[in-house]
N, C-alpha and C positions, 0 to 999 in steps of 0.2 A: 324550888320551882314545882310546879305542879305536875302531876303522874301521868295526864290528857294524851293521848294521841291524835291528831285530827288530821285531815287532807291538807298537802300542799298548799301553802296560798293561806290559812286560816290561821290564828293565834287566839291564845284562850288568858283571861285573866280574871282575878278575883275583883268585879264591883262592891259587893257587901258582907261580909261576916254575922256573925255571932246573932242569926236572925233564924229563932226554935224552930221549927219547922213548918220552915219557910214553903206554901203551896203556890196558890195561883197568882199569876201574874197578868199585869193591866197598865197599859198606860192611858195619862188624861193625857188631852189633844193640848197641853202646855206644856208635855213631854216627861213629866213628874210622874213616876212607876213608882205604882200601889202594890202592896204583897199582903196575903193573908197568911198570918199564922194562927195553923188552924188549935193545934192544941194549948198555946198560950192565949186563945181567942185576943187576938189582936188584930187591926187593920193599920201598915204601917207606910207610907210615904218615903221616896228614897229621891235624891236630887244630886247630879255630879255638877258643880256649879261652876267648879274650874276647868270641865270638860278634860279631864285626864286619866279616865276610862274605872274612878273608882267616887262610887257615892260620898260624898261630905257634909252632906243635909240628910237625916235620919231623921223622923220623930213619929211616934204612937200617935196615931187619928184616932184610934177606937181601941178600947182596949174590953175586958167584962164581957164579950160575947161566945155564944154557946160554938164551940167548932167552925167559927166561920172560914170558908171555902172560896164559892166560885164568886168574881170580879166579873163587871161589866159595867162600862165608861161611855153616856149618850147622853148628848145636851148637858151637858153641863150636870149629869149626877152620875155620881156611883152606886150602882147596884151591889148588894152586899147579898150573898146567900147564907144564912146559918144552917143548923143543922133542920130548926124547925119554923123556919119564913123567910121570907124574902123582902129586903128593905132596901127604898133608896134612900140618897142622901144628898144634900147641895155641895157641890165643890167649890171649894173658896181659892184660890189659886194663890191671891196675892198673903194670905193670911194664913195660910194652909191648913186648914181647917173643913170639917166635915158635919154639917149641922141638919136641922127639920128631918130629922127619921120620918119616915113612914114606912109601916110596913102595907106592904103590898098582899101578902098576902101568910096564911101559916102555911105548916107542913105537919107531919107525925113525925117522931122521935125515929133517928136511921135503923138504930139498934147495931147490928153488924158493917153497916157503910151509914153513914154518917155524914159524908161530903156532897155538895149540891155545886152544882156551876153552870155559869149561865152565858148565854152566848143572844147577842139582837141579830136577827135578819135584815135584811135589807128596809124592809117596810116597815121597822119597828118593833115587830113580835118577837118575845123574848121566850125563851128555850129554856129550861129547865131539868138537868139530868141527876135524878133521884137511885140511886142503888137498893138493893133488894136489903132486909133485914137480914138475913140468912145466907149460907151459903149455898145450898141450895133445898127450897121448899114452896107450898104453894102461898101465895100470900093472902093474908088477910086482907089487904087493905091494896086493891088496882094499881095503885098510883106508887109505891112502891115497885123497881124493877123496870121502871118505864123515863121515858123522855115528858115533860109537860110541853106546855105552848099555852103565849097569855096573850093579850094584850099588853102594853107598855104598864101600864095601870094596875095590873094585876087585878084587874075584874073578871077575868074570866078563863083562871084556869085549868086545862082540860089533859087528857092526857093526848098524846103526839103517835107516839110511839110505843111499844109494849113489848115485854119478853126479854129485855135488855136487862141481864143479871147487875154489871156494877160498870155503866158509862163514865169513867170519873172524868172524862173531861170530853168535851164536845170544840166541836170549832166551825167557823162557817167557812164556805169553800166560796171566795168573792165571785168565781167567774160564772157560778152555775145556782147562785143561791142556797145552794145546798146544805144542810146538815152534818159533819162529819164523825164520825163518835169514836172514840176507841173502845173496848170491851174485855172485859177481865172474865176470861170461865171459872167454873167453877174449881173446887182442889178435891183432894182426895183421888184421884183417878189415875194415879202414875207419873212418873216424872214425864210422859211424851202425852197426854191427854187433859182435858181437852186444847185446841187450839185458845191462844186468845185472836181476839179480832180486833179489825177495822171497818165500820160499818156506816153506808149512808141511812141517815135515820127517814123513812119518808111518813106520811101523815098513815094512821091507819094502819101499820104494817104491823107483822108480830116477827120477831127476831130469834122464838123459839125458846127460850130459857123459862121456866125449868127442866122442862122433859125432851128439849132438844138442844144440841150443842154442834159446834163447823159449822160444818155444810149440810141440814137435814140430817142428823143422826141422833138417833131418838137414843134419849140418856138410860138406858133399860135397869144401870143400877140404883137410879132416884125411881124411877118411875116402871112398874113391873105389869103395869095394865096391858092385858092384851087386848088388840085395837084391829076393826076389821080394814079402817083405812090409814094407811101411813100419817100417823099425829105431826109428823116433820114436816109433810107434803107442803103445806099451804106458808111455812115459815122464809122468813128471808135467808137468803145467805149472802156469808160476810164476803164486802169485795176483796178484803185480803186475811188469810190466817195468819196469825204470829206464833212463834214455837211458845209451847205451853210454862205457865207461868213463869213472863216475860214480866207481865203487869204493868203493860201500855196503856202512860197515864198523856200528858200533854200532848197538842199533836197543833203544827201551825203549817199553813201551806207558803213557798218560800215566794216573797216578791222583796228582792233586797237587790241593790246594783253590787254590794259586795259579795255576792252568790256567782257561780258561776252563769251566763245567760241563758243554758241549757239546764240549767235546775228550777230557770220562774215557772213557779206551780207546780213545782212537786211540794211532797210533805216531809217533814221531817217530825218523827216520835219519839218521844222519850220512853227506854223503857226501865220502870224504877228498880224490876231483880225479884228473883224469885225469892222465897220465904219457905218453900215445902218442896222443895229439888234437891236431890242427892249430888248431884253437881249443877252447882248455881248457874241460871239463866239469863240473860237481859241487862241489867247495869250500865245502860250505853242511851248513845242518839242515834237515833237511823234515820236514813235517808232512801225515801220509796221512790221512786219514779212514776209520774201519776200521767196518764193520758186520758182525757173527758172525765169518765166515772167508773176508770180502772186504775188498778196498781199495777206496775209490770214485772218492779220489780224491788228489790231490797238490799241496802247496802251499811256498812256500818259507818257514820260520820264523826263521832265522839265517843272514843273508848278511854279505858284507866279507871275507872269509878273503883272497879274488883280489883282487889291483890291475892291472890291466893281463895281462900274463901272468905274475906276481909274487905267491907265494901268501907271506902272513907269516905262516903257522899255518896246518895240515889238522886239520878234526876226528877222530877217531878214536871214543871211545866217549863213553857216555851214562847218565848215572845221576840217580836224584832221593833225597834225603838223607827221613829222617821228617817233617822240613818242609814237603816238597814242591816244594825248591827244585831246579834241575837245574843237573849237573856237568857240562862236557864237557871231556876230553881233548886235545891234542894232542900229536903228535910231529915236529913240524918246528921249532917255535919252545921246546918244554918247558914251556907253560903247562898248569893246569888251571882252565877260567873257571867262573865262577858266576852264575846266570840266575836270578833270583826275579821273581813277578808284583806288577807294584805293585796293590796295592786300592784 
């Protein structure tokens, strides 16, 4: 049996196995859930055909590609993110198959984050969350550290958002249009600093990274310039902090009937665990409680990943199928589990 704790009312079981490290997740609108695995560059296709809550139709769509990442599923293509462009593809449903690449558009090589993911607004514009090379420095090159924003097309794009050190996963918020990002600070700075975040991304904004981290707080050990006006001043702050290197990757807002009816629209994170903490952080799902374009509050919903200092699975991302059931990810063990609420 599995090590999981979760809230009354929820059961957890293994859909997919033996899938390298298993990231983002997507389903096409014929219910068929894509996964990237990003260091075996693979795009793979999963189907439970006998509907008895574990996949039996497995197969490689794509295999040869550099890091790919973030999934996104409109009209009949999938958006594929690598490390250096952005490509769609036709969905074949009956044949399952992924054909006419086009890339949309390049990118420069990650260097230090490497993972891209993309998320359509409502009107079509697709969203692009780029991580910074470094852990923390000024960048060469803008568009590193930033959110983009395109047309469908990939004709034209720009950057969105700026200062966001490493967004690995974005998500849209249905009821407000909204942007939603998670945020990974930077390391080195003690097992309590800095916060990670939860951030609305809006057009124009700067979110402070490099030389500012939380809530306006100028990073004085990257950046030792003395400034006559507070360099923080004019940055965003995150609508929620998370305890530092938690490394909040996926993040879905809940509309499931098997959710409780006082959790439609909150959010639930995945946070994958720290990596530079003297006693390990994060390892779990959480569940925030969201009102408009606040968080109120923080709750833990899927624990057990950590035993000891011994993680046997990190979460990664988060998805809920037309069901209502939720997927979650991992890339340490190559599971993908499946969460449904008992009634």
């Amino acid at each position: 049996s599995l090590p999981f704790s979760l809230p009354t009312g929820f059961s957890i079981g293994i859909f997919a196995k033996k899938l390298n490290g298993a990231r983002d997740l997507e389903f096409a609108s014929d219910g068929t859930l894509f996964v990237s695995l990003t260091s075996p560059g693979k795009i793979v296709a999963l189907a439970d055909t006998k509907n008895n809550g574990t996949a039996d139709k497995i197969k490689d769509l794509i295999t040869g590609l550099k890091n790919p990442h973030g999934l996104a599923f409109r009209d009949g293509k999938l958006y594929v993110a690598e490390e250096k462009g952005v490509s769609s593809y036709d969905w074949d449903e009956k044949n399952w198959t992924l054909t006419n690449k086009k890339l949309l558009f390049s990118l420069h090589s990650g260097g230090r984050h490497f993972t891209r993911t993309l998320v359509f607004d409502k009107s079509g514009k697709l969203y692009i969350s780029i991580g910074s090379t470094c852990d923390v420095c000024f960048e060469k090159n803008p568009m590193n550290g930033s959110i983009l924003i395109s047309d469908p097309a990939g004709s034209t794009p720009r950057i969105f958002a700026k200062g966001l050190r490493n967004s690995v996963f974005i998500t849209l918020n249905q009821k407000t249009d909204e942007i939603w990002a998670t945020e990974m600070g930077r390391d080195w700075l003690g097992d309590d600093a800095p916060p990670d975040e939860v951030n609305i991304a809006r057009d124009g904004k700067d979110y402070g990274w490099p030389i500012c981290y939380g809530d306006k707080i100028h990073d004085t050990n990257f950046d030792s310039r003395v400034y006559v006006r507070d360099p923080c001043e004019a940055s965003q702050s995150p609508i929620f902090e998370i305890p530092a290197h938690s490394a909040p990757l996926g993040l879905t807002f809940i509309d499931s009937k098997q959710f409780p009816s006082n959790w439609q629209g909150d959010l639930l994170v995945a946070y994958h665990g720290s990596w530079n903490r003297s006693v390990p952080s994060g390892y779990k799902v959480v569940h925030m409680k969201v009102k408009d374009s606040q968080i109120l509050s923080e709750e833990d919903f899927l624990t057990g990943f950590l035993h000891g200092n011994q993680a046997f699975a990190r979460p990664v991302d988060l998805v809920f199928d037309k069901a209502g059931s939720l997927y979650v990810s991992d890339d340490k063990a190559g599971y993908i589990f499946k969460i449904i609420g008992v009634k």
